[in-house]
Backbone as CSV, one residue per row, in Angstrom:
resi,resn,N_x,N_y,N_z,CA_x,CA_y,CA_z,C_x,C_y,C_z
1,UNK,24.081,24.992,-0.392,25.231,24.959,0.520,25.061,23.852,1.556
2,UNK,26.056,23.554,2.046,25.892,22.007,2.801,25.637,22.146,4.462
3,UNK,25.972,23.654,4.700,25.609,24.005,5.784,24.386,24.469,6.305
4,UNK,23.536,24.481,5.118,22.024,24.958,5.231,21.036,23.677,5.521
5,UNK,20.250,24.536,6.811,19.454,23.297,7.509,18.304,22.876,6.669
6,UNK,17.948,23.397,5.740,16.867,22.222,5.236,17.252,22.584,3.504
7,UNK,17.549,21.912,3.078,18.008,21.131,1.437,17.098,21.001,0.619
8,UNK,16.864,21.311,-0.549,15.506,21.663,-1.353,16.221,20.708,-3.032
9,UNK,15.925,19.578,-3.713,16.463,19.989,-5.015,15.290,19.299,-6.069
10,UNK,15.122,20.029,-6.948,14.229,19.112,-8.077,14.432,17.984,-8.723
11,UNK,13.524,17.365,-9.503,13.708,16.367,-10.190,12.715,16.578,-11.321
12,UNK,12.607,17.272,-11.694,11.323,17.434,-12.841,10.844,18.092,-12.168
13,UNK,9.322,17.580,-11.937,8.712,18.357,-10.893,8.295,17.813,-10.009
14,UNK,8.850,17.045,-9.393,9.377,16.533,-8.071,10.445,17.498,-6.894
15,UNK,10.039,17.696,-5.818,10.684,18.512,-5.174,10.916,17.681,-4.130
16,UNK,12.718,17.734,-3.675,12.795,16.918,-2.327,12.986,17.788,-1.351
17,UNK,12.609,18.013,-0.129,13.066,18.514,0.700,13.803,17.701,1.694
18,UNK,14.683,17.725,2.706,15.444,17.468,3.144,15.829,18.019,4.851
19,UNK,15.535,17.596,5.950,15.495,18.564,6.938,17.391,18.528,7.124
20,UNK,18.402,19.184,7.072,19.279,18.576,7.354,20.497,19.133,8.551
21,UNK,20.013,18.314,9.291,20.978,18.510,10.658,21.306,17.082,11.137
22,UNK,21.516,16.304,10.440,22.077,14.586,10.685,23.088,14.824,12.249
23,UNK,23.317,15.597,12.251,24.352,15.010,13.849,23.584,15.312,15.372
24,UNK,22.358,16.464,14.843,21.247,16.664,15.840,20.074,15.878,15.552
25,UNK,20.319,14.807,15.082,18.871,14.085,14.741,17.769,14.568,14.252
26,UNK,18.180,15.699,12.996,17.209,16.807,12.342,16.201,16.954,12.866
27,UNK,16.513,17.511,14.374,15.512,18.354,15.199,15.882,19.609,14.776
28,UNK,14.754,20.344,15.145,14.009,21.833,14.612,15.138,22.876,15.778
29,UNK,15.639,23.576,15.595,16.140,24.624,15.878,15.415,26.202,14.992
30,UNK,15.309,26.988,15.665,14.288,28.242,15.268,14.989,28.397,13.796
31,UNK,16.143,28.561,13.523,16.653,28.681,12.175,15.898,28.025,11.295
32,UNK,15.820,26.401,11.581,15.854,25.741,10.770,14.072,25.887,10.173
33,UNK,13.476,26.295,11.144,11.810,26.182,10.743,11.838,27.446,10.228
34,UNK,12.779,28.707,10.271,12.318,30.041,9.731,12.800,29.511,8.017
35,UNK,14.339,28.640,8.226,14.395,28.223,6.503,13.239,27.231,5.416
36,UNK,12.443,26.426,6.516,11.740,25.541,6.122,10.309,26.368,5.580
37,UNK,9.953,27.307,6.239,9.278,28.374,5.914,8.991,29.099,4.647
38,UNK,10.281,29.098,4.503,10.462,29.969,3.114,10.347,29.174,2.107
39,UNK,11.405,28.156,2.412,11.282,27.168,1.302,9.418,26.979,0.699
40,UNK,8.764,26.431,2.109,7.290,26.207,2.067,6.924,27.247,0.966
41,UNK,7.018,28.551,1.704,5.891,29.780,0.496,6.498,29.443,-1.198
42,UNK,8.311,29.160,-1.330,8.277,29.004,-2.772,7.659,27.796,-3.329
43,UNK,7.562,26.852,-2.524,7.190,25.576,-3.008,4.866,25.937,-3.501
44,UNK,4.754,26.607,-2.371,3.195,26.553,-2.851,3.441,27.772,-3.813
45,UNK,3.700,28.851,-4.233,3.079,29.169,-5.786,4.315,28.599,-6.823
46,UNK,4.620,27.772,-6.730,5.467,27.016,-7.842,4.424,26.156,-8.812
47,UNK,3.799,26.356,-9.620,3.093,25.005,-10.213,3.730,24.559,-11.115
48,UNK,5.416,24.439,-11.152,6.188,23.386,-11.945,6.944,22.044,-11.116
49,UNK,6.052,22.919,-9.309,6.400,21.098,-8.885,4.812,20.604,-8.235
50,UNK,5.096,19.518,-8.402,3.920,18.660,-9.080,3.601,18.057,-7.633
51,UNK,4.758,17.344,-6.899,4.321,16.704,-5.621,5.725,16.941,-4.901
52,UNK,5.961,16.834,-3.680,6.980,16.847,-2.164,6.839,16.085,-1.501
53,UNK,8.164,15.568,-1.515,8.970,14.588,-0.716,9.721,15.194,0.509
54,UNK,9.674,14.545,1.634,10.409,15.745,2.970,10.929,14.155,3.562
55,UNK,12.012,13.956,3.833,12.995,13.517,4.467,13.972,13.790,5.166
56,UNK,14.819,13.337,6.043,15.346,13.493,6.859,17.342,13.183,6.575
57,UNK,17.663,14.282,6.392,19.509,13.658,6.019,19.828,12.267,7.014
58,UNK,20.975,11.428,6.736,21.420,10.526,7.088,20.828,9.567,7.193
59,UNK,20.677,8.494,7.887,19.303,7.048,7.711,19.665,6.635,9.827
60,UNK,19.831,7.734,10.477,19.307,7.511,11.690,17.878,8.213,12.514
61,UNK,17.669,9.114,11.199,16.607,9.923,12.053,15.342,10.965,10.686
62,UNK,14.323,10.845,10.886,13.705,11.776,10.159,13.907,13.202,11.242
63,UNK,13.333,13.450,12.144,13.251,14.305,13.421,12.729,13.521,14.203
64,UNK,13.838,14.343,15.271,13.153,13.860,16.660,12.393,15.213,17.681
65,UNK,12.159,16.162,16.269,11.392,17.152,17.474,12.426,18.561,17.243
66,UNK,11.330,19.436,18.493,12.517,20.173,18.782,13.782,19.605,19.644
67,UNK,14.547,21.276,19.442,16.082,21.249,19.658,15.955,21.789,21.070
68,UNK,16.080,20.352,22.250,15.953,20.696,23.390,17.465,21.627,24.054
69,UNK,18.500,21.372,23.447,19.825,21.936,24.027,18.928,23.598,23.920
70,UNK,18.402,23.815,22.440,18.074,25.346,22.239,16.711,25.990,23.392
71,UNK,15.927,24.530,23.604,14.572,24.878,24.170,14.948,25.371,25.857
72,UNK,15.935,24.433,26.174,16.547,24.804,27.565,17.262,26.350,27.458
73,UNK,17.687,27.158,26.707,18.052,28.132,26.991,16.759,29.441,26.980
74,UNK,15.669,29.033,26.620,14.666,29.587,26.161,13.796,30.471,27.286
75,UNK,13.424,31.752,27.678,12.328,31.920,28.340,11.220,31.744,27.905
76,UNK,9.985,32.026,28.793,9.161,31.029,28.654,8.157,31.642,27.651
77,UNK,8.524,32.998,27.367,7.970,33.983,25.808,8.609,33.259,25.071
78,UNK,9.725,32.390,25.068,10.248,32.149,23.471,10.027,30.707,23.178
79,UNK,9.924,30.469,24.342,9.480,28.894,23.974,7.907,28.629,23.117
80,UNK,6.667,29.934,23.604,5.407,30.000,23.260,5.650,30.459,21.777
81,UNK,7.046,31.290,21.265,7.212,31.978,20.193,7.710,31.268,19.472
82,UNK,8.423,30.201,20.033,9.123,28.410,18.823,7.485,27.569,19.045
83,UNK,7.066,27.444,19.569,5.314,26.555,19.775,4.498,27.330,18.272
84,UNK,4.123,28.721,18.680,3.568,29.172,17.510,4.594,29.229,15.730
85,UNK,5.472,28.632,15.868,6.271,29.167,14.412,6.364,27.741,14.419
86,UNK,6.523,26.716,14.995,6.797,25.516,14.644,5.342,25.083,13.903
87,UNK,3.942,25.385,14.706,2.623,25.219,14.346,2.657,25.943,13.041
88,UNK,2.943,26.686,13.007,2.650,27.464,11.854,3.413,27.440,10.167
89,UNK,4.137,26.844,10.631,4.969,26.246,9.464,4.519,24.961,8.896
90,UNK,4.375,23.952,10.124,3.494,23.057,9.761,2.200,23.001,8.823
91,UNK,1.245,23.879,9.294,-0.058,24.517,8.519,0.579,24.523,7.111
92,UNK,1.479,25.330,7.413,1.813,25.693,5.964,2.500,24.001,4.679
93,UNK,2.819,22.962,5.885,2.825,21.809,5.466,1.765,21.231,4.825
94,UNK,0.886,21.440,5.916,-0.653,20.758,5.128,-1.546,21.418,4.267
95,UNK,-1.584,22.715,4.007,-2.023,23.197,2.919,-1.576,23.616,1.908
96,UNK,-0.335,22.507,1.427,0.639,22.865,0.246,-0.687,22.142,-0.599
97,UNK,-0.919,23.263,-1.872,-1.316,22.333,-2.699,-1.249,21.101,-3.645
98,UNK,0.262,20.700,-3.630,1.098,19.641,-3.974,0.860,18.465,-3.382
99,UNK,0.457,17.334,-3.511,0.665,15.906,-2.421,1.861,15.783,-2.096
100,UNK,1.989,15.834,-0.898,3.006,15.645,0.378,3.188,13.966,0.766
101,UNK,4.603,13.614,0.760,4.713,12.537,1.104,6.231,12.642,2.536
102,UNK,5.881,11.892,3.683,7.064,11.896,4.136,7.711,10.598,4.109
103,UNK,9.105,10.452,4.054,9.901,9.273,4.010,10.101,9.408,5.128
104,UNK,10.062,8.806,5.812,10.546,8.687,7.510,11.927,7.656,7.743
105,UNK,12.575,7.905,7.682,13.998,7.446,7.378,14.799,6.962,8.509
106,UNK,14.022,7.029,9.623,14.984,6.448,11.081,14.074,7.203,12.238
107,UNK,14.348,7.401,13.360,13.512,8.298,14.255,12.785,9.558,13.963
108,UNK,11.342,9.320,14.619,10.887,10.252,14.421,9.654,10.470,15.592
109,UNK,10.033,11.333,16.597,9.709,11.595,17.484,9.010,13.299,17.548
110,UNK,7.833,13.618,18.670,7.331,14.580,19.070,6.670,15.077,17.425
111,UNK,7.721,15.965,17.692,7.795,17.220,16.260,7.903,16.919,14.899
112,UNK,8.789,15.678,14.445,9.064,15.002,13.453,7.317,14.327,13.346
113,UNK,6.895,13.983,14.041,5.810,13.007,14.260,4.964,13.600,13.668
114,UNK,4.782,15.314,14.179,4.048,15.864,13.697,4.299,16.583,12.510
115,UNK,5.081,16.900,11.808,5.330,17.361,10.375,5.336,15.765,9.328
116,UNK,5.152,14.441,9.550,4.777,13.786,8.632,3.430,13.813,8.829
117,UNK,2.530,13.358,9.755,1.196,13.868,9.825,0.555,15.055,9.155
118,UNK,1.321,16.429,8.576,1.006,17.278,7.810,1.011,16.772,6.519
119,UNK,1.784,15.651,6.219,1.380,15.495,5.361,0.385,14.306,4.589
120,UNK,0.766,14.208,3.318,-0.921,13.531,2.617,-0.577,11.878,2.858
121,UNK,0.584,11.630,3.035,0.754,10.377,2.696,2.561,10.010,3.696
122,UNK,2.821,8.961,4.171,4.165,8.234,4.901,4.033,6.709,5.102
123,UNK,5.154,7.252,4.290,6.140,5.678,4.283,7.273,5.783,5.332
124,UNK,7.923,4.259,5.654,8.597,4.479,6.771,9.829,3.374,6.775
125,UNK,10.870,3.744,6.649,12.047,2.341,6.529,11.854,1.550,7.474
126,UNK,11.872,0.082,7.611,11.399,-1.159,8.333,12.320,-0.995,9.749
127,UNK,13.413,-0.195,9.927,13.975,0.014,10.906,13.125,1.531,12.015
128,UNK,12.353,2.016,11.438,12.484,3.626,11.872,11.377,3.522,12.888
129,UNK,11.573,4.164,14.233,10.536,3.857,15.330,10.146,5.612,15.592
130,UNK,8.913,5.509,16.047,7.504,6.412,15.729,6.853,6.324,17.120
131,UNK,6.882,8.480,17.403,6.195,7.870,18.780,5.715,9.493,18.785
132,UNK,4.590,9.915,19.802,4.552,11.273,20.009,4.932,11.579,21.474
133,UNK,6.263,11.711,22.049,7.055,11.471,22.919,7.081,13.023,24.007
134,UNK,5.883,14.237,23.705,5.689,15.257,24.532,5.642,15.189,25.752
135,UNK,4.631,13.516,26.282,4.005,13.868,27.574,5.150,13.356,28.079
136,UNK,6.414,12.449,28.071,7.228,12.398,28.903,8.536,13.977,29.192
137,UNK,8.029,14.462,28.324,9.441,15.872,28.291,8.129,17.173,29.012
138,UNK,6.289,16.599,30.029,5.945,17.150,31.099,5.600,18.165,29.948
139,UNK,5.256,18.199,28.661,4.416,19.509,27.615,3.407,18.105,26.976
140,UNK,2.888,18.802,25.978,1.744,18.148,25.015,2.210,18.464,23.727
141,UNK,1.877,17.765,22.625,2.375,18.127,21.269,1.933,19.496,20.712
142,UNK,1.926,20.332,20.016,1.924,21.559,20.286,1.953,22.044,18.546
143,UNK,2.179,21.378,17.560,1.985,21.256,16.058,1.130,20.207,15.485
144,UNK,0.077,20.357,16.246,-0.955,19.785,15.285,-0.812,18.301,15.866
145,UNK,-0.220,17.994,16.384,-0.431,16.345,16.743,-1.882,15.573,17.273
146,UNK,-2.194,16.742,18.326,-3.381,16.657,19.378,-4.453,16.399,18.205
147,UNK,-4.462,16.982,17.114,-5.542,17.217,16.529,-5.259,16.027,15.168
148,UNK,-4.330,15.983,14.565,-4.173,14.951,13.583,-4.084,14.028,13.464
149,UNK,-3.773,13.176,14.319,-3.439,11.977,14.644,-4.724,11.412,15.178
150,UNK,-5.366,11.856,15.841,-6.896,11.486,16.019,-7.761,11.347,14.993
151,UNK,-7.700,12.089,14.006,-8.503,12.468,12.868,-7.997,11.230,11.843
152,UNK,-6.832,10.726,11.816,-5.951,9.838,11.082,-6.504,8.283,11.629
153,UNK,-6.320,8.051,12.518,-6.525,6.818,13.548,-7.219,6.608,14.281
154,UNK,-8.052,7.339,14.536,-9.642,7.370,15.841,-9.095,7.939,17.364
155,UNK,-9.965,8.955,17.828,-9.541,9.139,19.141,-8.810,7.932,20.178
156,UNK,-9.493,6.997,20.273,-8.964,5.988,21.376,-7.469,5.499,21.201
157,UNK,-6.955,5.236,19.896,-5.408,4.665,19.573,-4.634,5.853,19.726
158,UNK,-5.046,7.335,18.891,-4.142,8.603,19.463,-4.234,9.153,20.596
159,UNK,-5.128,8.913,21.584,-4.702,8.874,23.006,-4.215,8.122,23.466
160,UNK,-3.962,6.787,23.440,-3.051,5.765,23.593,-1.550,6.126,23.604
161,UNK,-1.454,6.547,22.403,-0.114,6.764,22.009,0.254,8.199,22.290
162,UNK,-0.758,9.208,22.640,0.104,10.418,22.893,0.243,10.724,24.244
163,UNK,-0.877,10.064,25.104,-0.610,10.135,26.861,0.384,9.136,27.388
164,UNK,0.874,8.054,26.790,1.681,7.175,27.475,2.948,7.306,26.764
165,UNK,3.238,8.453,25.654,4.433,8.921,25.233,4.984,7.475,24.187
166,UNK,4.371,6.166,23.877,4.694,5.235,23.718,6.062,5.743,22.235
167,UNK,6.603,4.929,22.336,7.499,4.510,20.600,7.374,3.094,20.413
168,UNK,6.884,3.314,18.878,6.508,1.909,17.919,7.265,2.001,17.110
169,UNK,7.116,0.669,16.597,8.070,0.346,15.210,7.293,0.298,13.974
170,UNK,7.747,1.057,12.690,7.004,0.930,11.471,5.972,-0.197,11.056
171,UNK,6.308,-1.321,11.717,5.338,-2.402,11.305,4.086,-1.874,11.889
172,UNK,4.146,-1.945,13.409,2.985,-1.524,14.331,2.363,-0.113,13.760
173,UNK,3.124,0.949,13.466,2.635,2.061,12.862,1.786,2.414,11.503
174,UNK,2.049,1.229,10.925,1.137,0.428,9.325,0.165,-0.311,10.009
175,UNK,0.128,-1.056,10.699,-0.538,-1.691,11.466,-2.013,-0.458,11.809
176,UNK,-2.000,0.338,12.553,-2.104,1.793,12.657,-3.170,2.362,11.637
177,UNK,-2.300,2.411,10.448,-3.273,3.102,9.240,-2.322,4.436,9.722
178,UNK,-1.225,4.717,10.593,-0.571,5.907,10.521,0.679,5.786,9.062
179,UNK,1.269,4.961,8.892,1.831,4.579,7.487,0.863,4.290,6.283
180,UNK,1.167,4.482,5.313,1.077,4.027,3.718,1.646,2.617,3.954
181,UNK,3.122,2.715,3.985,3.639,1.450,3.679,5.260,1.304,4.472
182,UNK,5.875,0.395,4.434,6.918,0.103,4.950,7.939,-0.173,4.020
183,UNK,9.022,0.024,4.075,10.218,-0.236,2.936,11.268,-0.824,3.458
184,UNK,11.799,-1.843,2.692,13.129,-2.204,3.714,14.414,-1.576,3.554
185,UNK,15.392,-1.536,4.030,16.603,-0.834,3.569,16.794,-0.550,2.264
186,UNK,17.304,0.984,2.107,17.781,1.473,0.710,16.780,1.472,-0.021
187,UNK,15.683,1.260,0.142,14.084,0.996,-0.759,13.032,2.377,-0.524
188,UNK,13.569,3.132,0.695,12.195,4.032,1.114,12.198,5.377,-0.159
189,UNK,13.481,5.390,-0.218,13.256,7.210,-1.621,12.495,6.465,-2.549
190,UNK,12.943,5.178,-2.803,12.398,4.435,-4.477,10.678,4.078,-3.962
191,UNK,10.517,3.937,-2.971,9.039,3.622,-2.866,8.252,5.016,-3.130
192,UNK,8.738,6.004,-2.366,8.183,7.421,-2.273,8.539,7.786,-3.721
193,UNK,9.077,8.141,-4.464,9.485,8.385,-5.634,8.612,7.550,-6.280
194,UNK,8.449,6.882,-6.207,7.193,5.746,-7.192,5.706,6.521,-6.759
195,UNK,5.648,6.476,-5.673,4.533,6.976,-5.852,4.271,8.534,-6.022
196,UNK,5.362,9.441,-5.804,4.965,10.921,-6.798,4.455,10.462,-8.191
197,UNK,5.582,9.548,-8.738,5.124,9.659,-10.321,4.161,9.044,-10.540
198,UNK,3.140,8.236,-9.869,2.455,7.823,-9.974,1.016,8.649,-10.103
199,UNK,1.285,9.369,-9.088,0.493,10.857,-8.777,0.704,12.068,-10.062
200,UNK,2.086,11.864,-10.198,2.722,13.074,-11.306,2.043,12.956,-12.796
201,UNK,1.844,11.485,-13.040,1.261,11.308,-14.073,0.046,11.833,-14.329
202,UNK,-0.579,12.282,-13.399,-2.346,12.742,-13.368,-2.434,13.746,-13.968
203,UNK,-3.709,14.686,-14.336,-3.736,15.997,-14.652,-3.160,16.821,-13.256
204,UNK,-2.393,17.511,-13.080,-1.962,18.705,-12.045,-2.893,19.517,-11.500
205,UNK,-4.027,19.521,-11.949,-4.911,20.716,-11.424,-5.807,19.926,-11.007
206,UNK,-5.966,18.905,-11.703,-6.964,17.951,-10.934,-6.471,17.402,-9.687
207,UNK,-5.630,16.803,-9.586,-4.797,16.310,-8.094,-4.740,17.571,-7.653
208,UNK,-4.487,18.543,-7.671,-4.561,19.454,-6.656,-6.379,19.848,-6.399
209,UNK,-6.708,20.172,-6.971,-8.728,20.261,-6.413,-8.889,18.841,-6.199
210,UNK,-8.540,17.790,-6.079,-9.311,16.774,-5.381,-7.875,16.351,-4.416
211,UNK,-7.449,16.945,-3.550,-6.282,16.923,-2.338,-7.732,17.699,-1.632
212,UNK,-7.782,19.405,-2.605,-8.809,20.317,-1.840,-9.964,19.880,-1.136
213,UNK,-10.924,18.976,-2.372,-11.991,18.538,-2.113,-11.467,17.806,-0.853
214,UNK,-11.147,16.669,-1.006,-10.882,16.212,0.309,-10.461,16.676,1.657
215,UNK,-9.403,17.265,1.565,-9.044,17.815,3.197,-9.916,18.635,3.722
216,UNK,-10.730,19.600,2.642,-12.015,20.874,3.541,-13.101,19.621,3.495
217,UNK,-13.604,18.900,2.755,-15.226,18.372,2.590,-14.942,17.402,3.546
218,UNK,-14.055,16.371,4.212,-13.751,15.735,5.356,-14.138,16.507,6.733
219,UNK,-13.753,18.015,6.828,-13.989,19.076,7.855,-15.110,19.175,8.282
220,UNK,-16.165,18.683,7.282,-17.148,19.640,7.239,-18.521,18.128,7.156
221,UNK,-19.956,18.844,7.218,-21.245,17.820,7.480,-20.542,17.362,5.255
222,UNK,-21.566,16.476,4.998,-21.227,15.298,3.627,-21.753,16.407,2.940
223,UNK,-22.730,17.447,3.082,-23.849,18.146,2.176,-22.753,19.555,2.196
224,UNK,-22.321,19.896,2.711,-21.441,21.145,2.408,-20.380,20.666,2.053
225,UNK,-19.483,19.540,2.405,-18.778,18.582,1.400,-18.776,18.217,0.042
226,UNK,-19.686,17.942,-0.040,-20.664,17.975,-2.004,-20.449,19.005,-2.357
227,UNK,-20.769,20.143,-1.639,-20.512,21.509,-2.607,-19.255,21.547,-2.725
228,UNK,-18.529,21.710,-1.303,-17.211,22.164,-1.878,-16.672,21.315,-3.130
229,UNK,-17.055,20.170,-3.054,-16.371,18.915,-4.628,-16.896,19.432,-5.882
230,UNK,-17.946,20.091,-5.815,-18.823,20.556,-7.306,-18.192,21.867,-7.430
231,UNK,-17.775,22.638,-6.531,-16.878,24.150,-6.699,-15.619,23.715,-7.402
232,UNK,-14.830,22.660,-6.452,-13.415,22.304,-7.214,-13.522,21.758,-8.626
233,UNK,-14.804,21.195,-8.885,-15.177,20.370,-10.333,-15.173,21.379,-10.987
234,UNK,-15.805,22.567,-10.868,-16.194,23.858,-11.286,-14.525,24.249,-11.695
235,UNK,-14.108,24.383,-11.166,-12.311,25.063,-11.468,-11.740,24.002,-12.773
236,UNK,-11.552,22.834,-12.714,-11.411,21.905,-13.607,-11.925,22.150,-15.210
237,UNK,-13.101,22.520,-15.009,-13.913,22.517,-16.315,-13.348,23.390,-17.436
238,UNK,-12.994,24.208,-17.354,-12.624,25.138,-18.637,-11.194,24.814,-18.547
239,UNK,-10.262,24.209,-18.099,-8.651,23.912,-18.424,-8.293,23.371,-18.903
240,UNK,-7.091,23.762,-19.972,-6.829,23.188,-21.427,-6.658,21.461,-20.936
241,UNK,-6.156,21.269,-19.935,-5.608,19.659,-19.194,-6.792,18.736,-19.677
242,UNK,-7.931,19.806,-19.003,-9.018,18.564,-19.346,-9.399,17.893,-20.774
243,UNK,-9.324,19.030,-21.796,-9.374,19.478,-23.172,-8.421,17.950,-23.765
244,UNK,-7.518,18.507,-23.450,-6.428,17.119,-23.710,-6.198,16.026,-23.749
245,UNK,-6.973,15.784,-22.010,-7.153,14.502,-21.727,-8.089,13.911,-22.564
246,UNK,-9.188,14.763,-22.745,-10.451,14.244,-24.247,-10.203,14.120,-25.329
247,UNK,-9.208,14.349,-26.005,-8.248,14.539,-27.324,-7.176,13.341,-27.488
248,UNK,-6.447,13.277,-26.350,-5.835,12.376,-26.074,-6.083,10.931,-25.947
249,UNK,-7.703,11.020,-25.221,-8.549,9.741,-25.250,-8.910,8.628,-26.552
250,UNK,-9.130,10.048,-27.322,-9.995,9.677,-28.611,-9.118,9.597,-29.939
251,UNK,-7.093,9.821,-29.398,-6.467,9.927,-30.347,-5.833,8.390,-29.901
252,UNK,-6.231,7.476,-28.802,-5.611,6.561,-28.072,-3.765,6.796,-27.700
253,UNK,-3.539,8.044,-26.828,-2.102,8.302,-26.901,-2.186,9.338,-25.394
254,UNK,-1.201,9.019,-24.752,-0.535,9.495,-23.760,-1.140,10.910,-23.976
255,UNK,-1.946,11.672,-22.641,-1.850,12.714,-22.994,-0.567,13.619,-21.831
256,UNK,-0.562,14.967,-22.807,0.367,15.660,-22.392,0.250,17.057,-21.563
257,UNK,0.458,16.951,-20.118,-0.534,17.970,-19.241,0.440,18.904,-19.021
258,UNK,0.013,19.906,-18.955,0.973,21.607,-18.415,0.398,21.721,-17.616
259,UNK,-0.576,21.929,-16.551,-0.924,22.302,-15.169,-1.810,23.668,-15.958
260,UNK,-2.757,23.659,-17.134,-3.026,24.671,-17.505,-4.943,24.672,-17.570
């Protein structure tokens, strides 16, 4: 329905999501993160989609955050009660087992800032400016920003940019190592879309245990890191995918993966 704030449709097994409130600059209103929510839980036990795409309706804005018209009516229990559900949805961003890509499609401020940071990978149209814009609205980022963006770029540049509220432009933000890449007009779905299938092509179970390996063994000292990579290797080993891929090798022909 066209009135529903966040837009979900397949492509194989490609899943787009869509935040869509184009005339509010697909900022977060409590609705819209309780729909984004749901969507989230069907999207992680789905293993007929392969990778997620999250963009922003229209080409002026990915998000710019929350929905301050809504935050101003808010006491100060509900504002802590949109802080924890906005965080928490997010989470649920970054531990999709799917590779996550965001298209950043025009502004993307505070909150927006922080739901592409959930994910694995962002691209950004050559027009679209990027900022974590809390400390001027007198709060702190409050979904994971404090913590991701440091981890992404080194403490010294994400304090830079999250105490002086700055906004950059996609070049500077590649510049960064906070982008993948930059796209110029009408180019950003086809760049992001290139690279799902690029990803899509892999074994499925393997891209998902080595997303795993990586995001926990990064957490953690290199030696409990190793394990966790030899546990996820461990899951790999008996699945028909792998079977295939060895069959497939030795038959010189495309092999053909089910996520099995």
């Amino acid at each position: 329905m066209n009135d529903e704030k966040i837009l979900m449709e397949t492509k194989g097994h490609l899943a787009i999501v869509t935040l869509n409130r184009p005339n509010e600059l697909n900022c977060f209103d409590y609705e819209m993160l309780t729909q984004l929510e749901q969507i989230l839980d069907d999207i992680h036990v789905d293993r007929e989609i392969r990778a997620v795409i999250f963009t922003g309706a229209g080409d002026r804005s990915f998000s710019t955050g929350a929905d301050l018209k809504e935050r101003k009516t808010m006491p100060a229990r509900d504002v802590q009660r949109f802080v924890n559900k906005i965080r928490q949805v997010f989470d649920r961003v970054d531990e999709l087992p799917q590779p996550t890509i965001a298209a950043i499609n025009g502004f993307c401020f505070g909150g927006g800032f922080e739901l592409a940071l959930a994910c694995d990978f962002r691209y950004a149209a050559a027009h679209a400016k990027i900022g974590m814009t809390e400390v001027s609205l007198a709060i702190i980022p409050g979904a994971g920003g404090t913590q991701r963006l440091p981890r992404l770029i080194g403490k010294g540049k994400a304090k830079e940019l999250i105490l002086t509220g700055r906004r950059i432009d996609a070049q500077a933000a590649e510049k960064l190592g906070i982008l993948n890449g930059v796209a110029e007009a009408g180019q950003l779905m086809q760049k992001s879309v290139s690279l799902a299938e690029e990803i899509m092509q892999n074994g499925p179970l393997a891209v998902i245990q080595a997303k795993y390996a990586i995001n926990y063994g990064c957490e953690v000292d290199i030696k409990t890191g190793l394990k966790i990579e030899s546990k996820a290797y461990e899951v790999i080993i008996p699945t028909a995918d792998r079977v295939e891929a060895l069959q497939a090798f030795s038959e010189k022909r495309k092999p053909v993966f089910k996520g099995e």
